[in-house]
N, C-alpha and C positions, 0 to 999 in steps of 0.2 A: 691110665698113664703110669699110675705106680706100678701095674703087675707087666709093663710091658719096660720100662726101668731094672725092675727087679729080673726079667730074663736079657737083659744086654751084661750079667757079670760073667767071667771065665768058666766057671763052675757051671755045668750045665746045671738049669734049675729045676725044680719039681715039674710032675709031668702035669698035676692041676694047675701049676701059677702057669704052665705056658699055653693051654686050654683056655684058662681067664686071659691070658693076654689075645691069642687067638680071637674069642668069640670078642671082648672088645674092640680091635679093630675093625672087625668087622659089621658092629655096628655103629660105630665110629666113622666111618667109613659110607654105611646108608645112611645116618643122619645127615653129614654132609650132602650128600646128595639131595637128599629130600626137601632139603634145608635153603641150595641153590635154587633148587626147580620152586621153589614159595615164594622166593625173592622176585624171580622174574616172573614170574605169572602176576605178582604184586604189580612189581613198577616198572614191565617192559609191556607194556599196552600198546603202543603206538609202532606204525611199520614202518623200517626204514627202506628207500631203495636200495642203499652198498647190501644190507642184510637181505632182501630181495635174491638180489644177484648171486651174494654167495650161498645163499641156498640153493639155488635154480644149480649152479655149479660145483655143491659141493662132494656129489659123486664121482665126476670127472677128476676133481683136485684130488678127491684121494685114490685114484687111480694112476695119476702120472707124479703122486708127492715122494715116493721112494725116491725117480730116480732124482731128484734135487736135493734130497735132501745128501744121499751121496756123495753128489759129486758138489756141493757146497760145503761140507764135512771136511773131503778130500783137498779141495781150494785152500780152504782156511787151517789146513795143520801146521802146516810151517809159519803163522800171523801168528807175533808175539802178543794175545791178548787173552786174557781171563776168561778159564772155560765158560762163564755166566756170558759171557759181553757176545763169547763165538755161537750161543745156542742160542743169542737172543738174533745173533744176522741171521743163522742157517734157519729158525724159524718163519721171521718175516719174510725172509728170500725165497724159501719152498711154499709161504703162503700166496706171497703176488703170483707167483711165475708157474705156479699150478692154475692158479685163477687165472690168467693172461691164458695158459694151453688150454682150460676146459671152456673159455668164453671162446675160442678161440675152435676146438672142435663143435662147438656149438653154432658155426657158421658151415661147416660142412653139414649137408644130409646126414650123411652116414654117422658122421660124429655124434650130431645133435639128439640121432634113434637109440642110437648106444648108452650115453652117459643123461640124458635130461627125461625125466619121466613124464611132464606134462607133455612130452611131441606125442610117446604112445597112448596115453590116454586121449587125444584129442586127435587122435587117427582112429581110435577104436569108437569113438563118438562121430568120425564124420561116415564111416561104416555103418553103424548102426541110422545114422537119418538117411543112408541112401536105402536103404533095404524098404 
């Protein structure tokens, strides 16, 4: 934290302190990581259905989440409200309404072969017991 302080002055700083600021963020950075994934492996044991679903669906969502988020971006520039307040609608908003199209392609065939991986593995299994 101090060598990564000490390269935010005017004065471009030493090419070592911004090396040490470098390689710490960047294990600053896997710590956190490693740190979340302990936590939940700790004390998220139990399954839920919403989590279920958005997993079954989370490929889809992030295939149709650009254009919402977009054009929810685009909606909200003239709503006089604090950047925080607008990132936290255009978040939740490209959340449901990806989830809402991917459940939603998930009722077409075609959709469901597309975006949801359990259909093809459970087609390449009823394949394999006709053979």
């Amino acid at each position: 934290m101090i060598a990564t302080a000490l390269t935010m002055q005017q004065t471009p700083p030493p090419a070592d302190l911004e090396i040490a600021a470098d390689v710490a963020f960047v294990v600053s950075s896997a710590t956190a990581c490693l740190g979340f994934a302990a936590v939940f492996l700790r004390f998220a044991t139990g399954r839920s259905p919403v989590f279920e679903t958005l997993s079954k669906n989370a490929y889809g969502i992030y295939l149709v989440h650009y254009l919402y988020v977009i054009w929810l971006q685009y909606l909200l520039r003239g709503v006089p409200m604090f950047a925080v307040a607008k990132a936290a609608v255009v978040f939740t908003g490209t959340l449901f309404l990806g989830w809402a199209t991917a459940a939603a392609f998930g009722w077409i065939p075609t959709g469901a072969r597309l975006t949801r991986a359990e259909q093809r593995i459970l087609a390449k299994a009823r394949k394999v017991s006709r053979a």
